[in-house]
C-alpha positions, 0 to 999 in steps of 0.5 A: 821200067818207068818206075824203076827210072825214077831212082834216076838222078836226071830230074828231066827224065823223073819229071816225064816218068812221073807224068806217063806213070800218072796217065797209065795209073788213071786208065789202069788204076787196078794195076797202079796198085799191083805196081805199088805193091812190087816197087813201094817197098824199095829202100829208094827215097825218092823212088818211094816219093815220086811213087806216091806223087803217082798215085796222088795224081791218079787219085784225083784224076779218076772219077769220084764214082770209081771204088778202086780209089778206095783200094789206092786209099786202103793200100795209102792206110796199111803201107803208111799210116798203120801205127808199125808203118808210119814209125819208119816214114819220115819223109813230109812229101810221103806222109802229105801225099799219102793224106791226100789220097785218104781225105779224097777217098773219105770225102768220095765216102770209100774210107770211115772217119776213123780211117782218115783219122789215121793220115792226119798228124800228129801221128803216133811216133815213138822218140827214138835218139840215134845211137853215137857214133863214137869213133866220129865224136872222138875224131879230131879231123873235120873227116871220117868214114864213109864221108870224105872231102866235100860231101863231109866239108860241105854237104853235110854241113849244110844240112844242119847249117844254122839249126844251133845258131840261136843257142851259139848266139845266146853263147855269143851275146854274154860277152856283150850283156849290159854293155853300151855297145850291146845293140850295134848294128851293122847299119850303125857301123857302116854309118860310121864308114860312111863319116855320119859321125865325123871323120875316121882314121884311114887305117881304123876304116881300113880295119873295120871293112875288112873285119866285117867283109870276112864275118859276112863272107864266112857267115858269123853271127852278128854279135861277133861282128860288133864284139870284133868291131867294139873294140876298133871303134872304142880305140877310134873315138877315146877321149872324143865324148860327144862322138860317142854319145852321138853314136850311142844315141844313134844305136838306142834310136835304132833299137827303139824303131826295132821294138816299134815296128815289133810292136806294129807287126804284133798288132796287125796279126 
């Protein structure tokens, strides 16, 4: 029942079934492993990663004289490490888990170095691509089957928020490519707000804080808050050559301290 308990989603009852879990398994490590061998195979991930927290706490709990930790290590090997099993286990908090409980058995002398070899990455995985889902890639709406509202709007999205985001910028940033503007920063625009530069139109002001107040609020990359912002400011200062140029010395000033401390930062590693 405890184990089963873990697929549990209250985070306070999982927390105490791992710890009497834990202290069962390292009075009754024999029978852990029984327990294992009836509840590991379960499609539940999480299930499947408390257990395997379980039977790292008894691995370090029990004494290093006990032979059935290298029984618990043997069982780590053949569930997770073999070459047909680790292709299946993607889940970091299994695969760390699980070499801990081989390098204790091995530094314990129960398990061979070519043993413990296998519970260290890089492991042997075959690159599989997932196959398409084409009726999702022909869909013209942001929701599909079997994801709806939220969990399509929202959860998901979040998963791979940010993982194409250098590409979209190098996408992004040719429109500025060679372009005196090209390294704006927003500290260099809310200077100008502030009046570093001389005054500003109310309405250009008004303008700017209200585009640089919703790239921020929707999470838009910085190049598209400066190509948004160029343009306010280039209609703001035309014809004013010397507030331009203090402006543009400012963003060379600002992009020279950038590369310094990079270079700071380089040495001190």
């Amino acid at each position: 029942m405890f184990a089963w308990t873990l697929t549990t989603v209250d985070n306070n009852l999982r927390f105490y079934c791992r710890k009497e879990l834990t202290k069962w398994g390292t009075n009754n490590p024999e029978q852990l492993l029984n327990l294992l061998n009836l509840t590991f195979s379960t499609d539940d991930p999480q299930m499947k990663e408390d257990l395997i927290s379980v039977a790292l706490g008894v691995a370090c709990l029990i004494t290093r004289s006990n032979r059935e930790l290298g029984k618990l290590a043997e069982w780590t090997i053949n569930e997770i490490f073999e070459d047909d099993k680790i292709q299946s286990i993607h889940n970091v908090v299994i695969r760390h888990a699980g070499r801990l409980i081989v390098e204790r058995a091995f530094l314990c002398d129960f398990v061979k170095e070519e043993q413990v070899i296998k519970s260290r990455p890089p492991y042997k995985i075959e690159k599989k691509l997932l196959k398409l889902d084409e009726e999702a890639a022909k869909s013209q709406s942001e929701t599909f089957t079997p994801h709806y509202m939220d969990l399509s709007w929202d959860v998901i999205k979040e998963s791979y928020k940010g993982f194409f985001e250098t590409r979209r910028k190098l996408d992004t940033r040719s429109c500025l490519q060679n372009d005196e503007w090209e390294n704006l920063s927003t500290e260099s625009i809310n200077k100008f707000l502030e009046g570093t530069f001389g005054e500003i139109e109310f309405s250009v002001k008004n303008s700017m804080v209200k585009i640089l107040e919703n790239r921020e609020r929707e999470k838009k990359d910085r190049t598209r808050i400066v190509r948004d912002i160029k343009n306010e400011l280039t209609n703001c200062i035309e014809g004013k050559n010397s507030q331009k140029e203090i402006i543009l010395n400012w963003i060379q000033m600002q992009q020279s301290c950038s590369m310094n401390m990079l270079q700071v930062l380089v040495w001190k590693v």
